[in-house]
Backbone as CSV, one residue per row, in Angstrom:
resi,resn,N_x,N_y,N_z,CA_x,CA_y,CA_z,C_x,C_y,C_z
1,UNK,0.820,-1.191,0.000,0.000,0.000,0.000,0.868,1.259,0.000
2,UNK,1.845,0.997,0.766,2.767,2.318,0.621,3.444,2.717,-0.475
3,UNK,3.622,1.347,-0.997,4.623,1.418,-2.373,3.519,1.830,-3.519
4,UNK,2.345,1.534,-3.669,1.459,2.186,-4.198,1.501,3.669,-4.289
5,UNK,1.599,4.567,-2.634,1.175,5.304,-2.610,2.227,6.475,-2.868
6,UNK,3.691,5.944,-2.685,4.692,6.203,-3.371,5.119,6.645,-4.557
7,UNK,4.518,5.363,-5.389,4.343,5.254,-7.215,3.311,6.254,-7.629
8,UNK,1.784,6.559,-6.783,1.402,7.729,-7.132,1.882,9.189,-6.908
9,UNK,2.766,8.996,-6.117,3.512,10.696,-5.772,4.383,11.163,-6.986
10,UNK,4.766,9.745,-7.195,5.971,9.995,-8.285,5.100,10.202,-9.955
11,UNK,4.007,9.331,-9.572,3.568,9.983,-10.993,3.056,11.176,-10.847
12,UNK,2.219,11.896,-10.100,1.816,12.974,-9.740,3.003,13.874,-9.961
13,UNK,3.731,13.616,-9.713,5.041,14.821,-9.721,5.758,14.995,-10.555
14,UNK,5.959,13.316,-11.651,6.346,13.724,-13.299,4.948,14.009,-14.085
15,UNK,3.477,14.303,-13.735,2.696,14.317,-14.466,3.174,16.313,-14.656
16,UNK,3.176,16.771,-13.007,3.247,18.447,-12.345,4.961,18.896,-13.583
17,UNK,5.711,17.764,-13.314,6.602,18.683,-14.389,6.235,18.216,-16.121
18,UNK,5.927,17.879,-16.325,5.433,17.507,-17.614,4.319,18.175,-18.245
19,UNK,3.304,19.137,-17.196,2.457,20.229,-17.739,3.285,21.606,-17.399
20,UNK,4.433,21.386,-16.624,5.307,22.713,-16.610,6.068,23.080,-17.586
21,UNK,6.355,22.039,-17.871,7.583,21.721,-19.697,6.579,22.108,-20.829
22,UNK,5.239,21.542,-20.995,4.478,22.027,-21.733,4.054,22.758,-21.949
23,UNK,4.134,23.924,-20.951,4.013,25.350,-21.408,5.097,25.980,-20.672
24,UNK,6.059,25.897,-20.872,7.189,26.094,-21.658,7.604,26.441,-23.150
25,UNK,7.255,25.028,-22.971,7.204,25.105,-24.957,6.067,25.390,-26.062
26,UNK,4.650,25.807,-24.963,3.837,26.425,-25.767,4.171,27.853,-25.966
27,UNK,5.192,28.399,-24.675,5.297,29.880,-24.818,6.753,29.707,-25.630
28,UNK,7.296,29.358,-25.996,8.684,29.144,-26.754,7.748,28.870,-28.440
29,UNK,6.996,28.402,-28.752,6.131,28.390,-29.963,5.607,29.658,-29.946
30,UNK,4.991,30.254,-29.582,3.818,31.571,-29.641,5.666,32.257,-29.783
31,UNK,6.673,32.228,-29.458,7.633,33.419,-29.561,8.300,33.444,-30.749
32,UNK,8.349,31.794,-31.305,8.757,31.365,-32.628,7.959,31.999,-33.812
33,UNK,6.804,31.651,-33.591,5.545,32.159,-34.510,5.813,33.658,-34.760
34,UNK,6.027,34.228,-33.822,5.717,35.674,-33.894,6.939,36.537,-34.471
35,UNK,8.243,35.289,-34.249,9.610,36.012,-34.731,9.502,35.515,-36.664
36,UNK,8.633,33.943,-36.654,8.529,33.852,-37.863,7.726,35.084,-38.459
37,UNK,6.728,35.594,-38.230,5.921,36.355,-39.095,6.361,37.553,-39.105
38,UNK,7.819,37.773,-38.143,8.292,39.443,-38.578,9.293,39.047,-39.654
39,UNK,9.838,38.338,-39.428,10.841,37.502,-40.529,10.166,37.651,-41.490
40,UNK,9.371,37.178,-41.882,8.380,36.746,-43.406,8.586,37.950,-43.958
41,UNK,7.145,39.088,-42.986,7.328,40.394,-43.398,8.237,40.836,-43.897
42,UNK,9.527,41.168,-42.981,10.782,41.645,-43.572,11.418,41.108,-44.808
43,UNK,11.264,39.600,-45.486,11.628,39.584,-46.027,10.660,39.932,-47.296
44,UNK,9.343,40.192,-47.359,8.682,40.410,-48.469,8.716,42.111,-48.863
45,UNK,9.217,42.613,-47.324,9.679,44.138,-47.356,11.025,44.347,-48.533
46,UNK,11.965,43.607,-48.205,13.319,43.461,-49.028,12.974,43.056,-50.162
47,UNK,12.165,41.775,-50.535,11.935,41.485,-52.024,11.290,43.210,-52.860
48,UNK,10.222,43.265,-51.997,9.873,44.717,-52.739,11.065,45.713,-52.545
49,UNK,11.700,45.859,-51.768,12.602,47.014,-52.223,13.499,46.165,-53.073
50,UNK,13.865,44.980,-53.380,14.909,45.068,-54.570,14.005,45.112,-55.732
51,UNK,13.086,44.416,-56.399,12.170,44.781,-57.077,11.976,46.432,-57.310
52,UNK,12.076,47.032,-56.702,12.300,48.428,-56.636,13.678,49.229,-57.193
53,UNK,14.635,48.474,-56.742,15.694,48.617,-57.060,15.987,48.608,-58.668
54,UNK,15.727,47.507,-58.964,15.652,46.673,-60.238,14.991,47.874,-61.430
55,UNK,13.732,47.932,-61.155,12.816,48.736,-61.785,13.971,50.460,-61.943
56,UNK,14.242,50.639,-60.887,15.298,51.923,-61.178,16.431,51.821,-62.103
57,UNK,16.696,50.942,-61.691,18.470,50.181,-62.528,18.009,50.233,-63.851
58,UNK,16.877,49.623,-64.155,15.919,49.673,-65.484,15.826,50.669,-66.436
59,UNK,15.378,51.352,-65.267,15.043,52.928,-65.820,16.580,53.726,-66.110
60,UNK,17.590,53.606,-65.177,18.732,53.844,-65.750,19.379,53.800,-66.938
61,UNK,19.422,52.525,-67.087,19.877,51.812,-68.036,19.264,52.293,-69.144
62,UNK,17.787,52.816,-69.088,17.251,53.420,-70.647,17.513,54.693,-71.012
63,UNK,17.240,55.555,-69.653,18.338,57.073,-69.903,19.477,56.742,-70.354
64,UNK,20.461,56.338,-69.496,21.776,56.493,-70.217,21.855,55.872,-71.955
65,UNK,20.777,54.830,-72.400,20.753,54.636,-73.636,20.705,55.819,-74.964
66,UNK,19.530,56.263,-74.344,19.286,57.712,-74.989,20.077,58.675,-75.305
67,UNK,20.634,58.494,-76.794,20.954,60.005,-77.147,21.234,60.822,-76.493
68,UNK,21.931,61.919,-76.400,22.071,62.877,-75.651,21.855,64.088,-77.212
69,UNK,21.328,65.189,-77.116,21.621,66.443,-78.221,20.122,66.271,-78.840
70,UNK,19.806,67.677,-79.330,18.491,67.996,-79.680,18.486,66.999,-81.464
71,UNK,19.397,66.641,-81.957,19.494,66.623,-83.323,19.192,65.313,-83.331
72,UNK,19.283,64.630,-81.957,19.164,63.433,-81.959,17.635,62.650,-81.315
73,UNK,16.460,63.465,-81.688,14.546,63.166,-81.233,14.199,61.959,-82.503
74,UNK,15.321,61.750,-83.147,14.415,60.601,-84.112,15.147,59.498,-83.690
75,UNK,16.140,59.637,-82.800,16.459,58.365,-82.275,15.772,58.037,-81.357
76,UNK,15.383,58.984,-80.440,15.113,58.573,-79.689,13.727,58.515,-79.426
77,UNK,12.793,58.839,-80.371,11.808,58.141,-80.937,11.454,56.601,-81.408
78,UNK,12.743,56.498,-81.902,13.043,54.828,-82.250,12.900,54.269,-80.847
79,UNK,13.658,54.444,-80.818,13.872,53.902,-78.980,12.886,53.437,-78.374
80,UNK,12.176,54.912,-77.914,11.073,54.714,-77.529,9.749,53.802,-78.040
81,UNK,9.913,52.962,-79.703,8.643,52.685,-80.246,9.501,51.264,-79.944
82,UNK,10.892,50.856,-79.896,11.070,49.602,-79.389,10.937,49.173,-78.333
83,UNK,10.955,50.057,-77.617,10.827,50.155,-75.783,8.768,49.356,-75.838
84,UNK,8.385,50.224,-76.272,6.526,50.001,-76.866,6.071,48.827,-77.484
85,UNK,6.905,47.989,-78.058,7.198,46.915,-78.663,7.499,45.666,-78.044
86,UNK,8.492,45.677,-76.919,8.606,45.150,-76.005,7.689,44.837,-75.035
87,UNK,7.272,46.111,-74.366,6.516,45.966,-73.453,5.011,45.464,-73.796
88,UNK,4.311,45.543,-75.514,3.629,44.989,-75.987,3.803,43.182,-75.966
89,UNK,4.692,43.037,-76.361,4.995,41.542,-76.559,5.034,40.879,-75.257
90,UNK,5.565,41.858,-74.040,5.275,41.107,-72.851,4.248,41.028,-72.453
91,UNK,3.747,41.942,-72.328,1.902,41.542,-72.345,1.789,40.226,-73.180
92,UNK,1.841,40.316,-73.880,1.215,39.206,-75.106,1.258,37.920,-74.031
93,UNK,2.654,37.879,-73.516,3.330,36.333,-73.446,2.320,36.537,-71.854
94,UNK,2.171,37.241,-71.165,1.513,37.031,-70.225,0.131,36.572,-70.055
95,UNK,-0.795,37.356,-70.865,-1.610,37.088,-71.408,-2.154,35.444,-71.943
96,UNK,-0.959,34.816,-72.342,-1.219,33.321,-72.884,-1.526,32.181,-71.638
């Protein structure tokens, strides 16, 4: 009877640390979760700013293409109707 009553102390007392460990690690999850979803954020923050980036570099890259001098509006007319051309055809392919 004693040894019974023994064996219940002891389970009683790994049952008491075994709901202490368990929230433990429910509050170690809720801290994970919450560091995951600033993480995420931040990184969909960074994708849009390089995407951003990109789009500038873009835009660079077509100024500095351009002609420089007034004598030079039929080039850069051209330019511009291939630039129109492009961006037509990408549509297209998106579109499919």
């Amino acid at each position: 009877m004693e040894n019974q009553q023994l064996l219940l102390a002891q389970i009683q007392k790994k049952i008491s640390s075994l709901l202490a460990d368990r929230e433990v690690l429910l509050t170690k999850i809720g801290e994970l979760e919450n560091q995951n979803k600033s993480l995420l954020e931040e990184l969909e923050a960074e994708k849009n700013n390089l995407a951003d980036i990109k789009e500038k570099n873009k835009m660079l890259k077509i100024v500095e293409s351009l002609p420089e001098g007034e004598d030079k509006k039929t080039d850069i007319k051209l330019k511009i109707n291939e630039l129109i051309l492009e961006i037509d055809r990408s549509i297209a392919s998106l579109n499919k």
